[in-house]
PyMOL Python script that loads the backbone (N, CA, C, O; Angstrom):
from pymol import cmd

cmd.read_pdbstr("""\
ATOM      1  N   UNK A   1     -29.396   4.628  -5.526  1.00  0.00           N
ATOM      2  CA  UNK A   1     -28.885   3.883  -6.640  1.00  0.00           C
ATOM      3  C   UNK A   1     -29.983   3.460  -7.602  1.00  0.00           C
ATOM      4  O   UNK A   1     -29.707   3.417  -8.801  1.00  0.00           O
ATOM      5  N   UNK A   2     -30.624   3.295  -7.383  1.00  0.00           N
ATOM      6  CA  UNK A   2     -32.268   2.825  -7.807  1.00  0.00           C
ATOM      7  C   UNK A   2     -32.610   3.694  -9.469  1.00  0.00           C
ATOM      8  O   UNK A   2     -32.860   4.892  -9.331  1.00  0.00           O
ATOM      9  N   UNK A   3     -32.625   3.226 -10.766  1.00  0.00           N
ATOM     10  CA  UNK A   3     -33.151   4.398 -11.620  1.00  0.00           C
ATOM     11  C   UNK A   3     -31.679   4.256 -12.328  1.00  0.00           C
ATOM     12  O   UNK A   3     -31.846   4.671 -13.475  1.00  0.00           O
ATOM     13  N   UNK A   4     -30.596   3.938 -12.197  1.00  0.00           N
ATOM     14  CA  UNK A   4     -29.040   3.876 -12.949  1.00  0.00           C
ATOM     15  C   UNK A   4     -29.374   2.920 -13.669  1.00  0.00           C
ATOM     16  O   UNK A   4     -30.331   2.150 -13.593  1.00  0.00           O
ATOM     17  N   UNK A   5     -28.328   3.019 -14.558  1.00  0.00           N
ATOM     18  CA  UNK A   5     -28.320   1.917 -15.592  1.00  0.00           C
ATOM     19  C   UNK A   5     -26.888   1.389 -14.572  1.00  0.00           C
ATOM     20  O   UNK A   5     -27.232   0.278 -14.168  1.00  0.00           O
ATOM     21  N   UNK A   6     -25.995   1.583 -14.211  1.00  0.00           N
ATOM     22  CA  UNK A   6     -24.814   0.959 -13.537  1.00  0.00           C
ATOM     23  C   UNK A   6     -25.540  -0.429 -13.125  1.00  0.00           C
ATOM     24  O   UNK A   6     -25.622  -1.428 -13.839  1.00  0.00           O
ATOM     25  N   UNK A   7     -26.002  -0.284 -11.932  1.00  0.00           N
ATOM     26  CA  UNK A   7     -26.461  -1.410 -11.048  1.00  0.00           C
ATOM     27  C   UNK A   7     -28.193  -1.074 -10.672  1.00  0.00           C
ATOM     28  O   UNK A   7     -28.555  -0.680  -9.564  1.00  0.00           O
ATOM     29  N   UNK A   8     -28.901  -1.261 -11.549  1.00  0.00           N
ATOM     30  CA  UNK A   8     -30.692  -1.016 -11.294  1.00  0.00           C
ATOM     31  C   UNK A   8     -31.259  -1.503 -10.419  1.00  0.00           C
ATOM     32  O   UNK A   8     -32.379  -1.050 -10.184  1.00  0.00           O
ATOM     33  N   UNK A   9     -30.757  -2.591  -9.592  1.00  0.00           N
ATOM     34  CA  UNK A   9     -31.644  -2.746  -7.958  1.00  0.00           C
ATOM     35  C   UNK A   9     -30.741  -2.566  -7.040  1.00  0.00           C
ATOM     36  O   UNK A   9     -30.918  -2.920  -5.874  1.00  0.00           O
ATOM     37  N   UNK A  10     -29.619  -1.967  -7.487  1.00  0.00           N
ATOM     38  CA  UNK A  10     -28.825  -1.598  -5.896  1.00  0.00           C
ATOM     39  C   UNK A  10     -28.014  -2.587  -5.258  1.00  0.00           C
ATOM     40  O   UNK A  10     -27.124  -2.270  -4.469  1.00  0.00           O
ATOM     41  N   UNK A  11     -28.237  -3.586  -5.514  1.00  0.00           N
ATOM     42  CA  UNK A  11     -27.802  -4.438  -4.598  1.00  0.00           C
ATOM     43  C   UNK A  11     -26.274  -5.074  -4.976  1.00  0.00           C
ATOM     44  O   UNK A  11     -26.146  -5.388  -6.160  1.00  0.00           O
ATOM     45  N   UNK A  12     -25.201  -5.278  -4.168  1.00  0.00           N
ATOM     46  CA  UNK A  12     -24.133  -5.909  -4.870  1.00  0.00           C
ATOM     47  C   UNK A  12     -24.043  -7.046  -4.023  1.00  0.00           C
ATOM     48  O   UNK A  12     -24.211  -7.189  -2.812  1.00  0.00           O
ATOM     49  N   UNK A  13     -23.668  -7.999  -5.155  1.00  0.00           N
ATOM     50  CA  UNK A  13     -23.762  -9.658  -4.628  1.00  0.00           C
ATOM     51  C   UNK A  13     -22.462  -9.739  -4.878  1.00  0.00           C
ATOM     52  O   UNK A  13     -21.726  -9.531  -3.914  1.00  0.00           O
ATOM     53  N   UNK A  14     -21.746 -10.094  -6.370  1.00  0.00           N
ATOM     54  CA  UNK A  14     -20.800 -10.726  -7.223  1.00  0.00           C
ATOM     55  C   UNK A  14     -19.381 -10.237  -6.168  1.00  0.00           C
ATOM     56  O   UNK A  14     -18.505 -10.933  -5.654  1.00  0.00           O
ATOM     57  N   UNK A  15     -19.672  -8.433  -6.124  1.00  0.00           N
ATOM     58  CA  UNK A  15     -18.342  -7.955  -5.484  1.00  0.00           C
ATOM     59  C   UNK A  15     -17.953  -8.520  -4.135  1.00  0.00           C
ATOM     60  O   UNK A  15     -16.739  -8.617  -3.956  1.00  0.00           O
ATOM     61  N   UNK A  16     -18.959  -9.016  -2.888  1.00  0.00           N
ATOM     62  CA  UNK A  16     -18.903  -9.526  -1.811  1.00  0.00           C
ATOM     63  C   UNK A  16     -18.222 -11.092  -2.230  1.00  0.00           C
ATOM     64  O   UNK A  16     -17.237 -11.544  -1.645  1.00  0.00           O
ATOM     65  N   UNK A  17     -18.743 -11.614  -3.039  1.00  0.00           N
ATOM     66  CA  UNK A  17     -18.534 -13.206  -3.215  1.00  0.00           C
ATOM     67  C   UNK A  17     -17.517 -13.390  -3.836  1.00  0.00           C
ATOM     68  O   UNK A  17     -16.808 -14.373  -3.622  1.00  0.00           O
ATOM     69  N   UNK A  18     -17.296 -12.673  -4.543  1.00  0.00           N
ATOM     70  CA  UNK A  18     -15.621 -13.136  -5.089  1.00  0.00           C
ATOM     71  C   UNK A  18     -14.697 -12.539  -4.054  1.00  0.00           C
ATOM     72  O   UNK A  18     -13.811 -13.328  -3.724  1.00  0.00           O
ATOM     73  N   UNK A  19     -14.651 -11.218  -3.373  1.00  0.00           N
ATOM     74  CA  UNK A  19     -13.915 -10.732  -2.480  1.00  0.00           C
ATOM     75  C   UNK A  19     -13.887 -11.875  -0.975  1.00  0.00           C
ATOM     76  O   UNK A  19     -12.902 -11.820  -0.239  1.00  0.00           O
ATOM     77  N   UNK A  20     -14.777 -12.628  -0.727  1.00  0.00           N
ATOM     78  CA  UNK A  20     -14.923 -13.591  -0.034  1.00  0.00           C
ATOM     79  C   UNK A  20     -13.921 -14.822  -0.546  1.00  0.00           C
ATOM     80  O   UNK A  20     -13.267 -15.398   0.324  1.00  0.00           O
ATOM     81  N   UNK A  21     -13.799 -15.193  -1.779  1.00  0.00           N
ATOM     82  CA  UNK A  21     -13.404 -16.103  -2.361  1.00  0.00           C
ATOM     83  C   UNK A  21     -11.961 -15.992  -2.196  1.00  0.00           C
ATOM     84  O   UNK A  21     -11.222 -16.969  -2.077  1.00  0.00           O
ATOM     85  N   UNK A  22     -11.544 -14.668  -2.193  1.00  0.00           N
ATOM     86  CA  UNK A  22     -10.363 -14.110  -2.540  1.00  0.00           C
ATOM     87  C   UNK A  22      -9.676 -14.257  -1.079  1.00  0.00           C
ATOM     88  O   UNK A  22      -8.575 -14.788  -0.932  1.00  0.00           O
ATOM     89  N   UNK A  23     -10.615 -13.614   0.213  1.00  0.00           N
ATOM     90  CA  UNK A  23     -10.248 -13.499   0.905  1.00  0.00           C
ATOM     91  C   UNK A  23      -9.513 -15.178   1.835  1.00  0.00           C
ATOM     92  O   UNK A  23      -8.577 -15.528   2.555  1.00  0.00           O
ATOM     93  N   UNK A  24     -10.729 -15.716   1.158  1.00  0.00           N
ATOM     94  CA  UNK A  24     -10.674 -17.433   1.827  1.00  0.00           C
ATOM     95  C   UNK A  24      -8.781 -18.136   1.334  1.00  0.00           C
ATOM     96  O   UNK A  24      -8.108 -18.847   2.079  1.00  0.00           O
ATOM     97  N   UNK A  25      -8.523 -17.841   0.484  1.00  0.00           N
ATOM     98  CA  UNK A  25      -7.439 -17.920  -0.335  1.00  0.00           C
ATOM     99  C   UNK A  25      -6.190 -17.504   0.443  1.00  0.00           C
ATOM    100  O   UNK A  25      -5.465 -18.288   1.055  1.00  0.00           O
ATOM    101  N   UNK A  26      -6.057 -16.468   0.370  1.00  0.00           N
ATOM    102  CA  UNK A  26      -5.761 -15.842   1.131  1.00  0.00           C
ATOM    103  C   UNK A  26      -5.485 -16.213   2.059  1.00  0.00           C
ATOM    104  O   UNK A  26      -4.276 -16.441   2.044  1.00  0.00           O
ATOM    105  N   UNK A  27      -6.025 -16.498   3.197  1.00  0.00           N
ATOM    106  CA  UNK A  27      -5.925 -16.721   4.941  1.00  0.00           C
ATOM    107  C   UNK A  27      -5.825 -18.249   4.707  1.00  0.00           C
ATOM    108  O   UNK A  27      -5.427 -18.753   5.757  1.00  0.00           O
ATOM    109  N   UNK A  28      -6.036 -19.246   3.697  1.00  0.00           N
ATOM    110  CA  UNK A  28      -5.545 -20.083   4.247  1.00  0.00           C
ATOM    111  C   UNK A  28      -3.865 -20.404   3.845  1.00  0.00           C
ATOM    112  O   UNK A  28      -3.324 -21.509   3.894  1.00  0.00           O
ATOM    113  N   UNK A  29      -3.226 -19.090   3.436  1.00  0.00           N
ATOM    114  CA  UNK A  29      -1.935 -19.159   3.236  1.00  0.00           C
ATOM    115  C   UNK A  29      -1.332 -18.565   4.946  1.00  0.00           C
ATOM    116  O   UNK A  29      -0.622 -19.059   5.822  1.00  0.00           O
ATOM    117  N   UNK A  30      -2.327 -16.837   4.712  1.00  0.00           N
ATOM    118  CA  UNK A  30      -1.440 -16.326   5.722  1.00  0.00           C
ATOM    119  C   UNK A  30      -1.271 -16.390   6.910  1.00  0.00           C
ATOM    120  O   UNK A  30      -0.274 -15.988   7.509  1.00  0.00           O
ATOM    121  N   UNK A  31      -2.652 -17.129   7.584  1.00  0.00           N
ATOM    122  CA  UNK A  31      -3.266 -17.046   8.677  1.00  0.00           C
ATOM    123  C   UNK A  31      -1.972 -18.377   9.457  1.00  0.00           C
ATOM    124  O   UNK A  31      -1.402 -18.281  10.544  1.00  0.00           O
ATOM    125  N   UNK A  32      -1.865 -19.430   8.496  1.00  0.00           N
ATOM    126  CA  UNK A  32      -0.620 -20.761   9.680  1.00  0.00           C
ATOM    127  C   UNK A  32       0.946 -19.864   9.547  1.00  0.00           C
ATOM    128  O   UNK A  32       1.943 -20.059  10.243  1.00  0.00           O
ATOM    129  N   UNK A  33       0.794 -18.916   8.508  1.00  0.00           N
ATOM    130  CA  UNK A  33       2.123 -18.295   8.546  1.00  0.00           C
ATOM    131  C   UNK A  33       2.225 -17.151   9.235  1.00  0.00           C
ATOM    132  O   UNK A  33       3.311 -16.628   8.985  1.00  0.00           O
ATOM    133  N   UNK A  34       1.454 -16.400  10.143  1.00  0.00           N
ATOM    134  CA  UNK A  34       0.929 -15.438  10.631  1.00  0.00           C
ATOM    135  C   UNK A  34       1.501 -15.733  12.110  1.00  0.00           C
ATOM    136  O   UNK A  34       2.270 -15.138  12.864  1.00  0.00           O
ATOM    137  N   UNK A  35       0.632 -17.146  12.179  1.00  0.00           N
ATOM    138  CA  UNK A  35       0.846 -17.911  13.286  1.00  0.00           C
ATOM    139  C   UNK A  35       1.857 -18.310  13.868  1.00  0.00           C
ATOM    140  O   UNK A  35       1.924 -18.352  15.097  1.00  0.00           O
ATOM    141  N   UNK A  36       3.137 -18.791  12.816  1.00  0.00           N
ATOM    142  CA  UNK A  36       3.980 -18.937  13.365  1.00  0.00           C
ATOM    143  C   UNK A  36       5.026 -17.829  13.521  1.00  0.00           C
ATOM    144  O   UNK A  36       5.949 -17.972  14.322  1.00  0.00           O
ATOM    145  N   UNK A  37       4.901 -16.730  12.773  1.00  0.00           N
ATOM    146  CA  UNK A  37       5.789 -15.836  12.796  1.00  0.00           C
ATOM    147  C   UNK A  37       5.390 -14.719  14.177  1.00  0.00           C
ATOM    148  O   UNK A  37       6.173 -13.892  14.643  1.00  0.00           O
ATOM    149  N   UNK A  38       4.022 -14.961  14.630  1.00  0.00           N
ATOM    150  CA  UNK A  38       3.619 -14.720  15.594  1.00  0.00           C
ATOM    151  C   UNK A  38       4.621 -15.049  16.886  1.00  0.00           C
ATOM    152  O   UNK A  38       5.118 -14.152  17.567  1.00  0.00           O
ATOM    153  N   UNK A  39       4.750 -15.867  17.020  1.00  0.00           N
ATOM    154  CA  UNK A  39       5.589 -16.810  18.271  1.00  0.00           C
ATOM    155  C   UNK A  39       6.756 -16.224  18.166  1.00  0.00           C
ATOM    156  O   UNK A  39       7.479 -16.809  18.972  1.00  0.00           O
ATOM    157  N   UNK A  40       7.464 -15.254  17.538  1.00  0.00           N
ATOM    158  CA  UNK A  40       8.865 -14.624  17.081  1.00  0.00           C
ATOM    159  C   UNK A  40       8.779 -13.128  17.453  1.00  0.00           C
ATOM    160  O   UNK A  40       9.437 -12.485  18.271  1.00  0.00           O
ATOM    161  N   UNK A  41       7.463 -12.634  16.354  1.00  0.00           N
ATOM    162  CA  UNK A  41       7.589 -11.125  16.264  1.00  0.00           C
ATOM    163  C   UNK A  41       6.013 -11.130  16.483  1.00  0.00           C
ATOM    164  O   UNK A  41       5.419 -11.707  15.573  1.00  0.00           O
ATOM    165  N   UNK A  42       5.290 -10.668  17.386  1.00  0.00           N
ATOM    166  CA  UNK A  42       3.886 -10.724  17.545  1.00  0.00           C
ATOM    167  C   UNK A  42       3.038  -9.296  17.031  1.00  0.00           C
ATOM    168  O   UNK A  42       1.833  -9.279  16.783  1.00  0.00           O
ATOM    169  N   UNK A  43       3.858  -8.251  16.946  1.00  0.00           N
ATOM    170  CA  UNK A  43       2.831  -7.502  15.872  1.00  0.00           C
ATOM    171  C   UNK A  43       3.299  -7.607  15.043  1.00  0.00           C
ATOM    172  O   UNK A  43       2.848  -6.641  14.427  1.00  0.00           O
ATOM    173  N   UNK A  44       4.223  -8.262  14.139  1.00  0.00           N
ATOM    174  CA  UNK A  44       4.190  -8.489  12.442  1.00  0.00           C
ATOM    175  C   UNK A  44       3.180  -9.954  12.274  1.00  0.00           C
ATOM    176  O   UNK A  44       2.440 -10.174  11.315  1.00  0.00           O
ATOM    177  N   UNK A  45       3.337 -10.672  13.227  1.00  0.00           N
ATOM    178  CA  UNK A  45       2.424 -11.807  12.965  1.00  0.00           C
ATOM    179  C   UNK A  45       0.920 -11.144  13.203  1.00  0.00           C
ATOM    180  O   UNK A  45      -0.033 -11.726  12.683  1.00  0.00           O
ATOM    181  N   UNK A  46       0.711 -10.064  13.897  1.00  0.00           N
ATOM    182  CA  UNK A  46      -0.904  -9.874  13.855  1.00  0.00           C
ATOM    183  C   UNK A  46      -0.901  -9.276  12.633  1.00  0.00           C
ATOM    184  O   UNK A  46      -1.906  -9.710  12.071  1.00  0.00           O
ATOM    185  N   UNK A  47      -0.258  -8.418  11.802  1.00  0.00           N
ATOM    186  CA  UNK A  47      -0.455  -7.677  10.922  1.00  0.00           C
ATOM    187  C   UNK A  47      -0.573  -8.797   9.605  1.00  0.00           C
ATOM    188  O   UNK A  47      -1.270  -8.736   8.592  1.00  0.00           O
ATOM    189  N   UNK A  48       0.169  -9.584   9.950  1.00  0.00           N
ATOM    190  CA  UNK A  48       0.275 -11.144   8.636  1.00  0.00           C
ATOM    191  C   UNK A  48      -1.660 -11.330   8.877  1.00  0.00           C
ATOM    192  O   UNK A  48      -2.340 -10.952   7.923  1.00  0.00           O
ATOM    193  N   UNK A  49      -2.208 -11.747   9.796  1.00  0.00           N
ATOM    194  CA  UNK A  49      -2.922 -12.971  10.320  1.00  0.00           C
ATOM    195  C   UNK A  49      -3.870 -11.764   9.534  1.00  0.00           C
ATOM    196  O   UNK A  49      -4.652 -12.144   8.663  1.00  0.00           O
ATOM    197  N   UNK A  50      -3.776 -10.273   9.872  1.00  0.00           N
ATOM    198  CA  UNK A  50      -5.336  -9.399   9.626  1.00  0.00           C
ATOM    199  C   UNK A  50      -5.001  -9.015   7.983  1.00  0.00           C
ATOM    200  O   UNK A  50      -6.109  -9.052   7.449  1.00  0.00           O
ATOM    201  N   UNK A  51      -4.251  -8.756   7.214  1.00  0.00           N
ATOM    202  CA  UNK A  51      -3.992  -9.064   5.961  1.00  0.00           C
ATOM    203  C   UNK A  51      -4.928  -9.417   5.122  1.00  0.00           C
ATOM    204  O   UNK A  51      -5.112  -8.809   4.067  1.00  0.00           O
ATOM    205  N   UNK A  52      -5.706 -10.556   5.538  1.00  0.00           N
ATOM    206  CA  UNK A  52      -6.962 -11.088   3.855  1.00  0.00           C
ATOM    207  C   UNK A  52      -8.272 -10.156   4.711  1.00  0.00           C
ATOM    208  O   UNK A  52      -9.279  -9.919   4.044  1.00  0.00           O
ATOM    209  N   UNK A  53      -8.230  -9.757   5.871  1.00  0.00           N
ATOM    210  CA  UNK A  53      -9.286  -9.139   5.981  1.00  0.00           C
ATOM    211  C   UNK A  53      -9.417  -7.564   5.709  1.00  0.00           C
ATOM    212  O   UNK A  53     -10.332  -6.905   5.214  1.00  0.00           O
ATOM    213  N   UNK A  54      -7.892  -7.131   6.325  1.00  0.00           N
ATOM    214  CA  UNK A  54      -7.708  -5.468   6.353  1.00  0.00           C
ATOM    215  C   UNK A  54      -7.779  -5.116   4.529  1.00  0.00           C
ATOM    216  O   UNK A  54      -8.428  -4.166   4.091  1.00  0.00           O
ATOM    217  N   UNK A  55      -7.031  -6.023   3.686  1.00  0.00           N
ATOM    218  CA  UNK A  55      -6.691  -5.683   2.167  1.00  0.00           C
ATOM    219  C   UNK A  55      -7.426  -6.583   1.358  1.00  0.00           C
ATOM    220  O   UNK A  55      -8.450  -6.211   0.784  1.00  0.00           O
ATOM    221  N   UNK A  56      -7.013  -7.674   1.270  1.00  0.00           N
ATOM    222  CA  UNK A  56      -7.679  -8.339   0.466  1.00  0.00           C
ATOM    223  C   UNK A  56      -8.902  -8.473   0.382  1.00  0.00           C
ATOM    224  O   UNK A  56      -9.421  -8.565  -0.730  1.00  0.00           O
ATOM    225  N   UNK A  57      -9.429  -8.504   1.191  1.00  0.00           N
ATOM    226  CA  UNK A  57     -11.239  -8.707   1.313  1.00  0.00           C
ATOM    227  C   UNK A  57     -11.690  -7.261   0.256  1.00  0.00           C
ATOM    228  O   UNK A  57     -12.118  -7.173  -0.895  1.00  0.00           O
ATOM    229  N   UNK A  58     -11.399  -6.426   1.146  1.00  0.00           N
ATOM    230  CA  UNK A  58     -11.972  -4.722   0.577  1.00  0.00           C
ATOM    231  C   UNK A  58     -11.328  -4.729  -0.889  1.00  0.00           C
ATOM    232  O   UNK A  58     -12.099  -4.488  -1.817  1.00  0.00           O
ATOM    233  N   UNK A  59     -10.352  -4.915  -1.101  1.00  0.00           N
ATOM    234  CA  UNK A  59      -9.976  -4.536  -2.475  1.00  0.00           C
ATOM    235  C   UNK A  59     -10.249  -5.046  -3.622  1.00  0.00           C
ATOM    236  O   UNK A  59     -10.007  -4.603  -4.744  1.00  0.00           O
ATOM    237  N   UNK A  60     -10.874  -6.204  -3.232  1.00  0.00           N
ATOM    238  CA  UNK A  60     -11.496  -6.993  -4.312  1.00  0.00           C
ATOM    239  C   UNK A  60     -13.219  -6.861  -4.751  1.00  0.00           C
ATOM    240  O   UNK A  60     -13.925  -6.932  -5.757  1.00  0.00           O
ATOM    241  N   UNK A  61     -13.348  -6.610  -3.196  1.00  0.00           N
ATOM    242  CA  UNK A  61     -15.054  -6.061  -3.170  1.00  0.00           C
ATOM    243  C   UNK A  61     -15.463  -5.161  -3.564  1.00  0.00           C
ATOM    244  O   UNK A  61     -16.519  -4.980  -4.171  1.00  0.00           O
ATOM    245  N   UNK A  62     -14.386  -4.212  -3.162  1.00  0.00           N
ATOM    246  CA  UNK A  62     -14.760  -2.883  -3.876  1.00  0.00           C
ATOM    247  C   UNK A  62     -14.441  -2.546  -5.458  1.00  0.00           C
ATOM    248  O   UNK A  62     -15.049  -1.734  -6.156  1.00  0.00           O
ATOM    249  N   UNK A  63     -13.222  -3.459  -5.881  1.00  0.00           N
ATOM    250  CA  UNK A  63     -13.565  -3.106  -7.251  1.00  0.00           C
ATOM    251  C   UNK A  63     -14.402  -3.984  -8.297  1.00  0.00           C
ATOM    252  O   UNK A  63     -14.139  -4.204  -9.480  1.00  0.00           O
ATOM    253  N   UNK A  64     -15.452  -4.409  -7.548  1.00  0.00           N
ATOM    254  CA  UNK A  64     -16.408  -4.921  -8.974  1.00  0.00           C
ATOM    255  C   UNK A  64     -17.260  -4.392  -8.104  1.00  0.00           C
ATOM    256  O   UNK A  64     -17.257  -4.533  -6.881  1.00  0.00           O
ATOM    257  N   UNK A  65     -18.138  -3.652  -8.902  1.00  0.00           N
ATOM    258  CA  UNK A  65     -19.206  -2.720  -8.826  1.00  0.00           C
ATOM    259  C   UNK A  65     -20.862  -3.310  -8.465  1.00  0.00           C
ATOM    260  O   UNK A  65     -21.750  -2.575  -8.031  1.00  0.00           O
ATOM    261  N   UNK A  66     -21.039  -4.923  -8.781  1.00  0.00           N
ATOM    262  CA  UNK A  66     -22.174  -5.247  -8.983  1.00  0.00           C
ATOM    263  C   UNK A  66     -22.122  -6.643  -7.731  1.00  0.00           C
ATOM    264  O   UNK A  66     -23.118  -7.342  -7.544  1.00  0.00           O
TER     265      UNK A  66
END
""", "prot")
cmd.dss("prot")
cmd.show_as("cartoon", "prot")
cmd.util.cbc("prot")
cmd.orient("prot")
């Protein structure tokens, strides 16, 4: 990456930290609702609970570039 005009030291900060931000958001919706729907249907509640990590996290990280 090194030598681009895109991102010139390579490194991505912004995309991790907002995708973090996003993700935090996130789980503190789905994760008590995860939980309880857990106690009912236990792989739709795991699939609720992994949600800000499986999608939200990545999709936000990955689309800002820097």
């Amino acid at each position: 990456m090194c030598g681009t005009t895109d991102n010139p030291c390579g490194c991505k900060v912004v995309g991790p930290t907002v995708g973090f931000l996003a993700f935090a958001a996130a789980a503190l919706v789905e994760w008590p609702l995860g939980a309880f729907v857990f106690l009912f249907r236990h792989s739709k509640g795991r699939r609720i609970m992994a949600h800000p990590t499986a999608v939200v996290y990545r999709a936000v990280s990955n689309s800002i570039p820097i």
